[in-house]
C-alpha positions as CSV (number, residue, x, y, z in Angstrom):
1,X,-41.7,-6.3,-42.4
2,X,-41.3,-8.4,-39.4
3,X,-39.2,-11.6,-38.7
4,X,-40.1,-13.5,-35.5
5,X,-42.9,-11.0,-34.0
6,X,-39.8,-8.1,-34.5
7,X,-40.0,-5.2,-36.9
8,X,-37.1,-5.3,-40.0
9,X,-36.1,-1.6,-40.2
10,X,-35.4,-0.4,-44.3
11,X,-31.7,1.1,-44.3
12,X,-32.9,4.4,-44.6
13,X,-34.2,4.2,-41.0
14,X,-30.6,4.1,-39.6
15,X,-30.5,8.1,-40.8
16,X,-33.6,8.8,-37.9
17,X,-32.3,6.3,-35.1
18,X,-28.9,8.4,-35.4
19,X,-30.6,11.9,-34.6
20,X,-32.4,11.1,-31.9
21,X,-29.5,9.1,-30.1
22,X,-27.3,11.5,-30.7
23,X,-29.7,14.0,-28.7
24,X,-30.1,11.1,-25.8
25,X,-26.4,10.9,-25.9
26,X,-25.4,15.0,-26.2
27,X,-27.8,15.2,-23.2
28,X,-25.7,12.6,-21.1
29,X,-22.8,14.2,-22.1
30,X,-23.9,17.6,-21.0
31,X,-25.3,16.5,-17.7
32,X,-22.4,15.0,-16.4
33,X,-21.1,18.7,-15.0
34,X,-24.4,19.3,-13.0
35,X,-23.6,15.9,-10.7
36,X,-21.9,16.8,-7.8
37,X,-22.0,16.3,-4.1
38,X,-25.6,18.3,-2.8
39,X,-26.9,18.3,-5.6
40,X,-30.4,17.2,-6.2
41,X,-31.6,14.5,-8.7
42,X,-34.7,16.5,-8.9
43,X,-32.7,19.7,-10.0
44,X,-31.2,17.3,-12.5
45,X,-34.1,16.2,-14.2
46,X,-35.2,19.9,-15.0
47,X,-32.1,20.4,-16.4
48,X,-32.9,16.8,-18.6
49,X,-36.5,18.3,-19.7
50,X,-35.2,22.2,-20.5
51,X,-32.4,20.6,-22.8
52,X,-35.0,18.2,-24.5
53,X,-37.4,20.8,-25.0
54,X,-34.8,23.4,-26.2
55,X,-33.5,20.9,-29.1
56,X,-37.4,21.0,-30.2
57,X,-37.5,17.0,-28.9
58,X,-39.9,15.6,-26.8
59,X,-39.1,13.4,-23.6
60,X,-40.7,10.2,-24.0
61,X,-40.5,9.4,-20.6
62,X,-43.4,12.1,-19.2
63,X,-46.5,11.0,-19.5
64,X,-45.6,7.5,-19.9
65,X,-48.0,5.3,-18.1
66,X,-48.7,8.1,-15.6
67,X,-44.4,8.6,-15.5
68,X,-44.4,12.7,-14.9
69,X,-40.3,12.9,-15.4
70,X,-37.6,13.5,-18.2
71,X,-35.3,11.2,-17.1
72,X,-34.8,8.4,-14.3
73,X,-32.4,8.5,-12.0
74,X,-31.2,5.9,-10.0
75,X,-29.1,6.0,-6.3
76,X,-26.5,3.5,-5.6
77,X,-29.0,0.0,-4.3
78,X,-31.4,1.6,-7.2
79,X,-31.1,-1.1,-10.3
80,X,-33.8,1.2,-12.7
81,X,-36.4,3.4,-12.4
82,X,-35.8,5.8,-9.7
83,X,-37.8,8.5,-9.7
84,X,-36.4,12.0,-9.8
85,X,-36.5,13.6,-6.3
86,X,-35.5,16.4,-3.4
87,X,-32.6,14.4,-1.6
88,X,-29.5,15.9,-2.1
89,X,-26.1,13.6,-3.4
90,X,-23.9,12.2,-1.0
91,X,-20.1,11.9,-1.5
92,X,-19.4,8.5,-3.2
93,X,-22.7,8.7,-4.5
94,X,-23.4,6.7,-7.6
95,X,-26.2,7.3,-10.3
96,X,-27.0,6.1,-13.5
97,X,-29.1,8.8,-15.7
98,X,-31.6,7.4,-18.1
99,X,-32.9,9.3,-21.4
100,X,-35.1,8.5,-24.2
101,X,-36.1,11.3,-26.6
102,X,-38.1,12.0,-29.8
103,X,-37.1,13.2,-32.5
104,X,-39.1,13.7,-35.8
105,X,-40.6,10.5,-34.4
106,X,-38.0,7.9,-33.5
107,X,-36.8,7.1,-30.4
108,X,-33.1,7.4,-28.6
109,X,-32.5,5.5,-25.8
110,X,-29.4,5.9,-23.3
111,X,-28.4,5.4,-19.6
112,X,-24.7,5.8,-18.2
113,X,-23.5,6.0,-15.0
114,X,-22.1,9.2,-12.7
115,X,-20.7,10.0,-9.4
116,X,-20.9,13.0,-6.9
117,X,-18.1,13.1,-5.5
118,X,-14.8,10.4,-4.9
119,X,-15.8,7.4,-6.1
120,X,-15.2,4.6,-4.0
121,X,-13.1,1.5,-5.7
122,X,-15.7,-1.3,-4.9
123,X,-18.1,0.8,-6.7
124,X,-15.4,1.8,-9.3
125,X,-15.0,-1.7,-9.6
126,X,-18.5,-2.5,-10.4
127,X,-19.2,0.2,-13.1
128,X,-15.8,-0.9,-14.8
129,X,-17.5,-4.4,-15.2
130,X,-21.2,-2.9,-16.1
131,X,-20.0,-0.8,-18.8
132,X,-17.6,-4.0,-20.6
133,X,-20.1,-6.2,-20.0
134,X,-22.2,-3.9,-22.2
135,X,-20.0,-3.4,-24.7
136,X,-19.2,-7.2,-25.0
137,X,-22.6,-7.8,-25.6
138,X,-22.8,-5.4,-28.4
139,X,-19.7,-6.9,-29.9
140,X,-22.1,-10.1,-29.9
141,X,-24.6,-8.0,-32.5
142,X,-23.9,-9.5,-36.2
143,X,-26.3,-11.1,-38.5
144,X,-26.9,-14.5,-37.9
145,X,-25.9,-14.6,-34.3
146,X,-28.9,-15.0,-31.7
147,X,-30.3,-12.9,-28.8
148,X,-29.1,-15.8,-27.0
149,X,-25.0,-14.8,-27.5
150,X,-25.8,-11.5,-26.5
151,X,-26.9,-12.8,-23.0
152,X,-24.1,-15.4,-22.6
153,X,-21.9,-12.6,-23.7
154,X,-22.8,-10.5,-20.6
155,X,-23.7,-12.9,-18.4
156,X,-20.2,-15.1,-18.2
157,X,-18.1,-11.5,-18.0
158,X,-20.6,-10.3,-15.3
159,X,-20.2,-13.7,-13.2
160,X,-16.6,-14.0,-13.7
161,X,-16.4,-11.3,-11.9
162,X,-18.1,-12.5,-9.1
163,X,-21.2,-10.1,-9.9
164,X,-24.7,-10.8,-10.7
165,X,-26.8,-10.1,-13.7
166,X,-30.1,-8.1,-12.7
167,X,-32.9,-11.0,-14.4
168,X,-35.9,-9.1,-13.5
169,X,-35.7,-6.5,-16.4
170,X,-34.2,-6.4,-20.4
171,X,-33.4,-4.4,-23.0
172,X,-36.4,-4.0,-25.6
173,X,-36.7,-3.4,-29.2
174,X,-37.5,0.3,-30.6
175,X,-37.4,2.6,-33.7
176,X,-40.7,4.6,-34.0
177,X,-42.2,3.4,-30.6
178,X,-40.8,3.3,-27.1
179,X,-40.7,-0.7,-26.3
180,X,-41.2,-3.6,-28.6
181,X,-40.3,-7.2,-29.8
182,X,-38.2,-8.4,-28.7
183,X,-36.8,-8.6,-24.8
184,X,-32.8,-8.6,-24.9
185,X,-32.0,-10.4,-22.2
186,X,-29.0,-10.1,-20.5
187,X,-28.0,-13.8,-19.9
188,X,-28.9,-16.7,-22.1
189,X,-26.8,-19.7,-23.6
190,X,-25.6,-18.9,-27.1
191,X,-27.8,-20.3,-29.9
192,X,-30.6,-19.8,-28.6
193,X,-33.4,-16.6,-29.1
194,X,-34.5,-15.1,-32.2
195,X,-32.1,-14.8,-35.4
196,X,-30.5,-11.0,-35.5
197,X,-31.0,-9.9,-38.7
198,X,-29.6,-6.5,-40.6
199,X,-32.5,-3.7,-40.0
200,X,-33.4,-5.1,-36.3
201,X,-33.0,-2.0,-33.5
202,X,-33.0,-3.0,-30.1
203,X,-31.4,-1.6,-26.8
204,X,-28.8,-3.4,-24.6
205,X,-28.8,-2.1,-21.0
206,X,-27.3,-4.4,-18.4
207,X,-27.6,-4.0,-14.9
208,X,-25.4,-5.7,-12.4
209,X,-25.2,-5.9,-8.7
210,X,-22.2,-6.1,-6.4
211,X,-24.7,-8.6,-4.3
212,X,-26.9,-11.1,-5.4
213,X,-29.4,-10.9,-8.6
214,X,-32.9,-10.3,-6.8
215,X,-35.0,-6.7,-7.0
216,X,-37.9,-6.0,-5.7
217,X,-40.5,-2.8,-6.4
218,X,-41.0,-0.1,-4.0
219,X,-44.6,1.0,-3.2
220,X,-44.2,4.0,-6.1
221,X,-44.7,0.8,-8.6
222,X,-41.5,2.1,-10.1
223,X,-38.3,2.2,-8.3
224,X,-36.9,-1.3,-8.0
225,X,-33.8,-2.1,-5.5
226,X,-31.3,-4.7,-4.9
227,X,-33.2,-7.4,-2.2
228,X,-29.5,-7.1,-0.6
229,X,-29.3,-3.3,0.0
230,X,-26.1,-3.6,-2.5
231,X,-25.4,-1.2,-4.7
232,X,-26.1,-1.7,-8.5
233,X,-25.0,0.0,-12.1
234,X,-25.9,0.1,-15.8
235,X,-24.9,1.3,-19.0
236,X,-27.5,1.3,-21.9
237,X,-27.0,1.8,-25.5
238,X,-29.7,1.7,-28.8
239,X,-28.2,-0.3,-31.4
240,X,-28.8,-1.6,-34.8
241,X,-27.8,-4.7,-36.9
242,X,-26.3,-3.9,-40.1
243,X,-25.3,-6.3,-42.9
244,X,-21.5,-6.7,-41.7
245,X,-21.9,-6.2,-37.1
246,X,-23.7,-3.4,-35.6
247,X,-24.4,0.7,-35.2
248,X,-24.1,2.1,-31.9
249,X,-26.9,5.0,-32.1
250,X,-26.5,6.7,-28.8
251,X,-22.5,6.8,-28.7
252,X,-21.2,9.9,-26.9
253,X,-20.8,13.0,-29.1
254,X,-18.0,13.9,-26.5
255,X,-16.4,10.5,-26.0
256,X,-17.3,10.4,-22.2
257,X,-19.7,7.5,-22.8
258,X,-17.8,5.9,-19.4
259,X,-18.3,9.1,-17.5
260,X,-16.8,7.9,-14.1
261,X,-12.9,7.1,-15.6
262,X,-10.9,8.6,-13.0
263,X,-12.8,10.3,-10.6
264,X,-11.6,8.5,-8.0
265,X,-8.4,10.2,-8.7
């Protein structure tokens, strides 16, 4: 069933979204040990693949549209798609580490944020704000509220704090396929978008810059940056509307969802 061009998941589908975030998340959670300073993002990513492939998953990342890599990982003025690669981390390096897996056929999809190293406050700062924003939005996620609230819901937090919202790119809808009706955007006025209805899955994934909104696309066709060299984060979760508010899917088995608490410490 579909309302508005997006698929209506049966309650029974909640079971299958759970599974494979759970593995998206584990994998996040497990990761996090392996980021440190000379490290490489490359080194990373194999670890990514051999813990997908060891849980009897597949990554739906390789393969996609020519995409040869488990994961993406993106460097400090990186907003998304950075390709895994042989530079080694810096100290005060930040990353965020996206997954989506497989499993028996439904999708889990999940990105956090890391650091190698100290972290430095203004980037402390801005992973503080990524990660609320993110969860603000999903407090937005009840029947009857809009796509629209979601946005507005990020967007004022972001821009209060005297950060930008990333426009160029959105969450997506997904269950048994990677990307789908509809594009969650990340600002919006409330009111306004599609209806969310109980059985809709979707992801939210904010990304916010300390600089100004714009990106642009490096020559790879994948890795876009901040226009302004400054640095940028996001957190991503899968979610689902349910008849009361919202299922996380890809909460952290470990409860380290916000990965970077206290490393500056």
């Amino acid at each position: 069933m579909t309302k508005d061009g997006i698929r209506i998941y049966e309650t029974g589908d909640f079971a299958g979204m759970h599974a494979a975030g759970r593995l998206a998340a584990q994998i996040l959670d497990d990761i996090g040990t392996h980021v440190f300073v000379g490290q490489t993002t490359q080194e990373l990513d194999r670890r990514i693949e051999q813990q997908v492939n060891d849980a009897g998953a597949k990554s739906a990342t390789i393969g996609y549209k020519g995409y040869q890599h488990a994961s993406c990982i993106s460097v400090n003025h990186v907003v998304c798609h950075g390709i895994p690669g042989e530079k080694k981390l810096k100290d005060g390096d930040i990353l965020n580490i996206d997954v989506t897996v497989i499993v028996d056929g439904w999708f889990g999809d999940t990105s956090r944020m890391y650091v190698a190293g100290k972290l430095p406050r203004k980037a402390e700062r801005l992973i503080d704000v990524t990660h609320d924003a993110l969860m603000r939005g999903i407090a937005a996620v009840k029947p009857g509220n809009t796509f629209g609230d979601i946005g507005h819901a990020i967007q004022t937090f972001v821009e209060g704090h005297r950060m930008s919202v990333v426009t160029d790119f959105c969450g997506h809808g997904l269950g048994q396929v990677f990307h789908a009706p509809p594009n969650v955007l990340h600002y919006g006025r409330p009111g306004t978008g599609a209806v969310l209805e109980p059985g809709m899955f979707f992801t939210i994934e904010p990304m916010v810059n300390l600089g100004r909104a714009e990106t642009k696309t490096l020559a790879d066709d994948w890795t876009a940056v901040t226009r302004d060299k400054s640095l940028s984060a996001q957190f991503e979760h899968s979610v689902g509307v349910t008849e009361n508010g919202v299922e996380i899917f890809t909460l952290s088995p470990g409860d380290v969802f916000h990965t970077t608490a206290g490393a500056a410490e």
